[in-house]
N, C-alpha and C positions, 0 to 999 in steps of 0.2 A: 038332678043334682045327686051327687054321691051321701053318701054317711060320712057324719064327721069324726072323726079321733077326739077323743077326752080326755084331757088331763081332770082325774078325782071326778070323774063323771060328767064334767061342762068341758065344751068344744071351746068356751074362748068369744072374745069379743070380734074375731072378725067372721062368725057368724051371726047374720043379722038379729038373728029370733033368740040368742044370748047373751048379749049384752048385762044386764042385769045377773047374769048367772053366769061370773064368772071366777073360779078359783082363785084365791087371794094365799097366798103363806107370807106371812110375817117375819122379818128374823129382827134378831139383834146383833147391831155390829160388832165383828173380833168374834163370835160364835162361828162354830163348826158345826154341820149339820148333816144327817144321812139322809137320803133320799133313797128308797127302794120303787124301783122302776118297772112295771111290768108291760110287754109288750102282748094282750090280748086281744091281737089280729091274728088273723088267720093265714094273712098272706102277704101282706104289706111289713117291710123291713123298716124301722123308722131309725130318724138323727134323732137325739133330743141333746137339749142345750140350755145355757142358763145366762145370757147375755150379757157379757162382761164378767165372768165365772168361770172358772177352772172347776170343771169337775176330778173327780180322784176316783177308780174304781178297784172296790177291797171288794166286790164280791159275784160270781158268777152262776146263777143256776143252783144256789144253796152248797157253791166250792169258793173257800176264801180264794183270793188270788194274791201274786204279787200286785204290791197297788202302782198303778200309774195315773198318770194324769193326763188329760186330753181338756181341751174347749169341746168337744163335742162327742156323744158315745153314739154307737148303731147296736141296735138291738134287735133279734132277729126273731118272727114270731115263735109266742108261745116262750120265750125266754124271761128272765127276773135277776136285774142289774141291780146290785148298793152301789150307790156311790157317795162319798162324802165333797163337801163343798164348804168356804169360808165365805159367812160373812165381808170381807173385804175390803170392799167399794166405796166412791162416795156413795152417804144414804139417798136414795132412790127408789126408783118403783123401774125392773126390770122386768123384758118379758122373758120366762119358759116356754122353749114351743117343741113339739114334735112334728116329725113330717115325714112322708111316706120315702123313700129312697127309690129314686128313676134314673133308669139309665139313657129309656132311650126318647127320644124329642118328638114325643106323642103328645098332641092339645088329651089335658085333662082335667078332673075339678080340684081344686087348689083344697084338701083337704088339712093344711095345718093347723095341728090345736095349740092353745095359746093359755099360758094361766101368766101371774103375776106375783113376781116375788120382791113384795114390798118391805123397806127396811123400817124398823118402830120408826115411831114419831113423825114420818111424810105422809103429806097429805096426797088425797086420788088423782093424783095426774102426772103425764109427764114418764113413757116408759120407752128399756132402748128396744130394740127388737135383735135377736141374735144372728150375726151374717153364716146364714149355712154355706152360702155360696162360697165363700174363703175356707172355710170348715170342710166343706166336701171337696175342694182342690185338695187339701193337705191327705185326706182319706185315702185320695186315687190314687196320689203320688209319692 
């Protein structure tokens, strides 16, 4: 089996030996919040996404940018995304996940990391997972 991807240094609950270790962020609803993203692979181009979230991206590489918005950013190694994101949603417990970006239809290990961003006040259960698969049509196309 491959190495996994980290979000905040835990691979996420669908590695079996993490469960217990996995990244939790809190928010509170109608809050805006920035998330600065790094992609410290080597060689692997990841999605990252925030399940039911609009991300907004004001920064590129330590260059403000014009900001836009996407459901999903690609970040390409060795690169450092901000992006801000709204509270929004019903309160829930959604997943963050990042994931390697493949082109081509090779069996390989399913390396996505996974953290959680739970809204105050819910309890541990109950998260969406974000559709890359819709997310990576709109990329191509």
């Amino acid at each position: 089996m491959s190495d996994a991807h980290t979000i905040n240094l835990k691979p996420g609950p669908l590695f079996p030996c993490s469960e217990k270790h996995t990244f939790v962020m809190e928010v509170e609803q109608g809050k805006t919040y920035l998330l600065r993203i790094v992609n410290a692979e080597l060689n692997d181009e990841l999605f990252f996404a925030i399940a039911g979230h609009n991300l907004t991206v004001v920064e590129v590489d330590a260059v403000y940018t014009k900001p836009f918005t996407s459901q999903t950013i690609l970040i390409a190694p060795g690169q450092t995304t901000n992006v801000l994101f709204r509270a929004n949603q019903v309160p829930s417990r959604y997943f963050m996940a990042a994931r390697s970006f493949m082109d081509a239809p090779l069996s390989v290990d399913n390396k996505t990391a996974t953290a959680i961003l739970q809204y105050k006040g819910i309890p541990n259960c109950c998260q969406s997972f974000p559709n890359f698969q819709h997310s990576m049509t709109q990329l191509l196309y």
